[in-house]
N, C-alpha and C positions, 0 to 999 in steps of 0.2 A: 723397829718402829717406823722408817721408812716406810716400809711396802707395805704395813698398817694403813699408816697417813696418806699415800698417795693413790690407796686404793680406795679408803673413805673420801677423799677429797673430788675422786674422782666421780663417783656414785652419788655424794652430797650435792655435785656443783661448787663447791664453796673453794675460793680462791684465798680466803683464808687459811684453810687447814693445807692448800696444796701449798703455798707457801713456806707455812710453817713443817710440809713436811720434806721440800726441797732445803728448808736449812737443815734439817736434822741428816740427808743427806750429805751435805757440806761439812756438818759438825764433824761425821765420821771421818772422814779425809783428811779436817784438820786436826782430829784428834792423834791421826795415824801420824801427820808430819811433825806436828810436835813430839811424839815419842820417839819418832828417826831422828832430829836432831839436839833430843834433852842433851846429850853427854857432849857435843862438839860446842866449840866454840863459840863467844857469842856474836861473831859477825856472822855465822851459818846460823848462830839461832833467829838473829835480826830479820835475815835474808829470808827466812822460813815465816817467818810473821808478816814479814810484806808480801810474801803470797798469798798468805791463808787474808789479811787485809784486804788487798786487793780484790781478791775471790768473792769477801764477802760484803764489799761494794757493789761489786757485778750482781750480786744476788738482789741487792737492796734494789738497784737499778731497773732489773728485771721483772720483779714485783710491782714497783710502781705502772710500769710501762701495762703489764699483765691487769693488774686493777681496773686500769682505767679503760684497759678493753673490755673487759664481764662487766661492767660497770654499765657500756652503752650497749653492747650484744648479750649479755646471759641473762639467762634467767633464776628464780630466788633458788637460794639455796637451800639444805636439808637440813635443817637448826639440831633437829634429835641425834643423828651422828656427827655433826659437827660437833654439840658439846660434848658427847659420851665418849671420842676419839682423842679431843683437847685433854678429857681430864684424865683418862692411861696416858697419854703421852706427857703430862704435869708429874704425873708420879713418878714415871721413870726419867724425866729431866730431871727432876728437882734432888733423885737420889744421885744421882751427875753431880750435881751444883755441889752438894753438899759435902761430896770427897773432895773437890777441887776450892774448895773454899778460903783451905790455906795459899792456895795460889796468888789469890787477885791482886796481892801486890807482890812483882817480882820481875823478872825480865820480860821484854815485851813477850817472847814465846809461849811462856807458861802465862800472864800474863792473858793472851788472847784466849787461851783455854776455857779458865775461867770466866771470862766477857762471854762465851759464846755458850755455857752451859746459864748462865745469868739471866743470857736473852732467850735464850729456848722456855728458860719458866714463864718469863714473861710474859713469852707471846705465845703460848698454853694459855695464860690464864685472860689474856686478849680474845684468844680464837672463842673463850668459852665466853664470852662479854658478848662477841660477835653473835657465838648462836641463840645467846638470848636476847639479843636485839633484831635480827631476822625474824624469832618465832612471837616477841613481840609487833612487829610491823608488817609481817610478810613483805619483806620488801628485800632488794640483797642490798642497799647503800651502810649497812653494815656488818658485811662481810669485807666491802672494798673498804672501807674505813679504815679496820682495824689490817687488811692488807698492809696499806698506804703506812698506817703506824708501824707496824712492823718492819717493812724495808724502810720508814727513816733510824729503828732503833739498830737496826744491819748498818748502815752508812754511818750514823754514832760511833759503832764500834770498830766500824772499817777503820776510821778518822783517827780514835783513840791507838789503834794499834800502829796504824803506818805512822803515827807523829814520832811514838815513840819510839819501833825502829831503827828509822832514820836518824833519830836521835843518837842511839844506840851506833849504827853505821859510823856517824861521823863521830863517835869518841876511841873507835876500836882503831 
């Protein structure tokens, strides 16, 4: 779904759907390191969660920064594959979400899993808010919108993961 999204986002303009599909790149990653450290301890799982945390501050970060450049340099975006992209890529988050369901409470590791399959529906059903508010206005101030919402709900989850970590860190 990556190279889906990155190649619609790219052809749309829309820094909505490129965002959301730089996390779906991230998601993969961290989905990979939480399965390299399910079985060890939970100071390596801790340790694993403040990566993928961190990571996905950085992403939140990046976004924002990204926004508010297309915001004064780009032009509107392509509303009809923005949403048509949002909504296969809703389908196959949300079937994500929905195995990892039992997760969302449990060590920050698993834990972050679940947050970040959470927020991918989310900001699916954002990007698709977005291309109906572009094809409404022809305008792109909501596409950068719902960027900008997106990386603060990246940085929420950054927040939530690394507290708990650390947490996690200093009881082990």
């Amino acid at each position: 779904m990556f190279a889906v999204e990155i190649g619609a986002a790219v052809l749309s303009q829309s820094n909505a759907l490129q965002a959301d599909a730089l996390d779906f790149l991230g998601d993969a990653a961290n989905y990979a390191v939480s399965l390299g450290v399910a079985g060890l301890a939970i100071t390596w799982r801790a340790r694993a969660a403040l990566v993928k945390g961190s990571t996905m501050a950085a992403f939140g970060l990046w976004v924002i920064g990204s926004a508010i450049w297309h915001l004064l340099s780009g032009s509107t975006p392509e509303p009809q594959t923005m949403g048509t992209v949002a909504l296969v890529a809703m389908l196959a988050n949300g079937s994500v979400a929905l195995m990892l369901y039992r997760f969302r409470i449990g060590d920050a590791n698993m834990r972050s899993v679940w947050i970040c399959a959470r927020n991918d529906v989310l900001g699916n059903i954002a990007v698709m808010i977005a291309a109906a508010g572009v094809f409404g206005t022809g305008q792109r101030w909501p596409d950068t919108l719902v960027a900008v919402a997106m990386a603060t709900l990246a940085l929420s989850g950054a927040w939530t993961i690394n507290r708990q970590a650390f947490r996690e860190l200093s009881h082990a």
